[in-house]
C-alpha positions in Angstrom: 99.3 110.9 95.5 101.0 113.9 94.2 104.1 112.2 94.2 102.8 109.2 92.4 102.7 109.9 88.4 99.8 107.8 87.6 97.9 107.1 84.0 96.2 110.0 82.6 93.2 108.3 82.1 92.9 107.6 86.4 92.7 110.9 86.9 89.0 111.0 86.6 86.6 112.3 84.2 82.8 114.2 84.1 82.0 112.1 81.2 81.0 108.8 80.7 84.0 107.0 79.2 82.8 105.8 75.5 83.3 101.8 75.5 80.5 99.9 74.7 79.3 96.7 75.7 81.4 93.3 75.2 79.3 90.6 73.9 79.3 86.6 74.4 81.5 86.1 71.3 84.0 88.6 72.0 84.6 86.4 75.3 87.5 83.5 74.2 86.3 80.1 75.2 89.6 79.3 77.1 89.7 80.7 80.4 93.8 81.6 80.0 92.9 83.0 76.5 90.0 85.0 78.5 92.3 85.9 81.3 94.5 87.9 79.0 91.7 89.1 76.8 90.7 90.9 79.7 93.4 93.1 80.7 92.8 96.5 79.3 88.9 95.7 79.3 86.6 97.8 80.8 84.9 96.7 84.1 81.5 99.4 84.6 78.9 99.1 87.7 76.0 101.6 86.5 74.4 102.5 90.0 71.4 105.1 89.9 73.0 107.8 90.7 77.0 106.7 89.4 78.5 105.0 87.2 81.4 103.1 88.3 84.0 102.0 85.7 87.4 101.2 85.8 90.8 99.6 83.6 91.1 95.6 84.5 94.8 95.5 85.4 95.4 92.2 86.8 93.6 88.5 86.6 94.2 85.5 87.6 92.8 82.1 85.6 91.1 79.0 87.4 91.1 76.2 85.1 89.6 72.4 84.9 91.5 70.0 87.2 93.1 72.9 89.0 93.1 72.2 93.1 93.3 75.6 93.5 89.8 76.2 91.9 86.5 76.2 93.6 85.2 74.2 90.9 87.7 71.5 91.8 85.4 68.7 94.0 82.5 70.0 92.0 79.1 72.0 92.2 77.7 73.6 95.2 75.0 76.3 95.9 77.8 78.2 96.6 79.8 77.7 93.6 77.0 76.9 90.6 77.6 80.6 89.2 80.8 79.3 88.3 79.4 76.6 86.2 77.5 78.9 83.9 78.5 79.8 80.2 81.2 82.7 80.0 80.6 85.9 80.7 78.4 85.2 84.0 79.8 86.6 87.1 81.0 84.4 90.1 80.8 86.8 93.6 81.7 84.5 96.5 82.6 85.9 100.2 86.0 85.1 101.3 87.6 84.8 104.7 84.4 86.2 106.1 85.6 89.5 105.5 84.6 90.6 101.9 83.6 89.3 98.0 85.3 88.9 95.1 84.3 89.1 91.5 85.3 86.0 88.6 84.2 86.0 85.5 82.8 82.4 84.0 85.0 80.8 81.6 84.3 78.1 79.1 81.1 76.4 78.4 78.1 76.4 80.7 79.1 73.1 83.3 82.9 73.6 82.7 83.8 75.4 86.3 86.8 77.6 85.0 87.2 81.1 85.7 89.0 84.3 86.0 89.5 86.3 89.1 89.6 90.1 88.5 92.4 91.4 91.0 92.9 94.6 90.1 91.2 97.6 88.3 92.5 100.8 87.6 89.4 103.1 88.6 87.9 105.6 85.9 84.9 107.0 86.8 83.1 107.3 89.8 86.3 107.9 91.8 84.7 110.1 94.7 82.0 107.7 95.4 84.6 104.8 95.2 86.8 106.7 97.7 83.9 107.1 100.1 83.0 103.2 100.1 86.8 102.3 100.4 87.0 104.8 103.2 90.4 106.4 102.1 92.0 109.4 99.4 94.7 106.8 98.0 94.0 106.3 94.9 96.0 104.0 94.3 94.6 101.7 96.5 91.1 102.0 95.8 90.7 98.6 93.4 93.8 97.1 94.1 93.2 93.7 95.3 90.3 91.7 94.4 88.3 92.2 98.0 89.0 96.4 97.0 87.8 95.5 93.4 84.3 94.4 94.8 84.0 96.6 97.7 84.9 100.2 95.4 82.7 98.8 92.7 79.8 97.8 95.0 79.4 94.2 94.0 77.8 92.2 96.5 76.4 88.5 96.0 72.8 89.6 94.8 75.0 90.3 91.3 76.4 86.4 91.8 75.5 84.7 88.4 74.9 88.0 86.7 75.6 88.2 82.7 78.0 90.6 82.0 77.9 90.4 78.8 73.9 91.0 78.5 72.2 94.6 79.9 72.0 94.2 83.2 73.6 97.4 85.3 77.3 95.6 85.8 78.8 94.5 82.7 82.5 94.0 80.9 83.1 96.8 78.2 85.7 97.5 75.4 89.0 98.9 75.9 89.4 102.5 77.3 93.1 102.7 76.0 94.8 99.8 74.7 96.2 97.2 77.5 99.9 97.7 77.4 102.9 94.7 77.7 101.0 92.1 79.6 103.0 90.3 82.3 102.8 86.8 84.0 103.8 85.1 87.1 102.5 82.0 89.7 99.2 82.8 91.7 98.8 85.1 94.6 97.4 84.1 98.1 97.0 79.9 97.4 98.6 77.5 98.4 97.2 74.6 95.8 98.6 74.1 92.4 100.6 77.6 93.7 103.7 76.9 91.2 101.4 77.3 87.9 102.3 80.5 85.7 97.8 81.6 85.6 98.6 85.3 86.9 98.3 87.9 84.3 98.7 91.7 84.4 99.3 95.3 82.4 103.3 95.4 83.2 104.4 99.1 84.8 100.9 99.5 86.3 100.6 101.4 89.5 97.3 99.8 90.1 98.6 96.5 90.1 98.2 94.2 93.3 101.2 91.7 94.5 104.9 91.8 95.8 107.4 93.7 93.5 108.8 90.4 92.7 106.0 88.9 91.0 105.0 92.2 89.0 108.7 92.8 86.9 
């Protein structure tokens, strides 16, 4: 890591970061608008002994229509926290190896979304480390299966309002959200050509090839 110059503010801190809590109305309705909105935003897991909060760095939209969404064919047990009104997180298991974390976009029975991919970790960096089971910083919430399993999110926080008081929840900006970036969707193969990728450009903390992040 020492030969990695990273964003002062990753570095880690003893005090809790000062952001306070996003509310329902601060949320845009569309789920691109919300996509972007995002980047810069605070993402904090308050655990009873840690508080986990990190930089979102990188999203990705799901919108109406879109093949690619799990919304597409309709609701499911699986996928009805996706349905809710914005704010409400989605947690779903993927390739039988770990969850992942979408925030509800839209009105409640729209089935749009935005996948977080990529946090840049602020506090709580230890414990993060110890879940993620390595020192590289870097690497700690990079990728949205790292983003759930360094910031402990499991499916009992599936349909959980982030925007309410519950113990995970979306926050203001630490630092403002620098030039944001766009490219095609990572890791699909439906609807793969539309531009719904969104990300902080020059951040180390960013997932995806170097071709898709310049």
């Amino acid at each position: 890591m020492s030969q990695t110059k990273l964003p002062a503010i990753a570095q880690g801190t003893k005090r809790r970061s000062r952001i306070r809590r996003l509310g329902l109305r601060d949320l845009p309705l569309d789920a691109v608008d919300l996509a972007k909105y995002l980047i810069g935003k605070t993402l904090v897991h308050d655990l009873p002994k840690v508080r986990l909060s990190g930089r979102i760095v990188e999203t990705e939209a799901y919108l109406e229509g879109d093949a690619a969404a799990h919304s597409f064919r309709g609701m499911t047990p699986r996928n009805r926290s996706l349905f809710l009104e914005r704010g409400h997180a989605y947690v779903y298991f993927c390739y039988g190896a770990h969850y992942m974390l979408n925030v509800a976009a839209g009105a409640a029975g729209i089935g749009t979304g935005v996948l977080i991919r990529a946090v840049e970790p602020i506090e709580g960096i230890e414990q993060m480390k110890r879940w993620r089971h390595t020192d590289r910083l870097l690497d700690l919430a990079r990728g949205p299966g790292r983003v759930a399993a360094a910031f402990k999110i499991g499916k009992p926080l599936d349909g959980e309002n982030l925007c309410g008081d519950g113990n995970l929840w979306l926050g203001s900006a630490a630092k403002p959200a620098g030039p944001i970036g766009e490219s095609v969707r990572i890791g699909i193969t439906k609807d793969a050509h539309r531009v719904l990728r969104f990300y902080e450009r020059e951040n180390p903390f960013v997932s995806g090839p170097k071709r898709l992040n310049a």
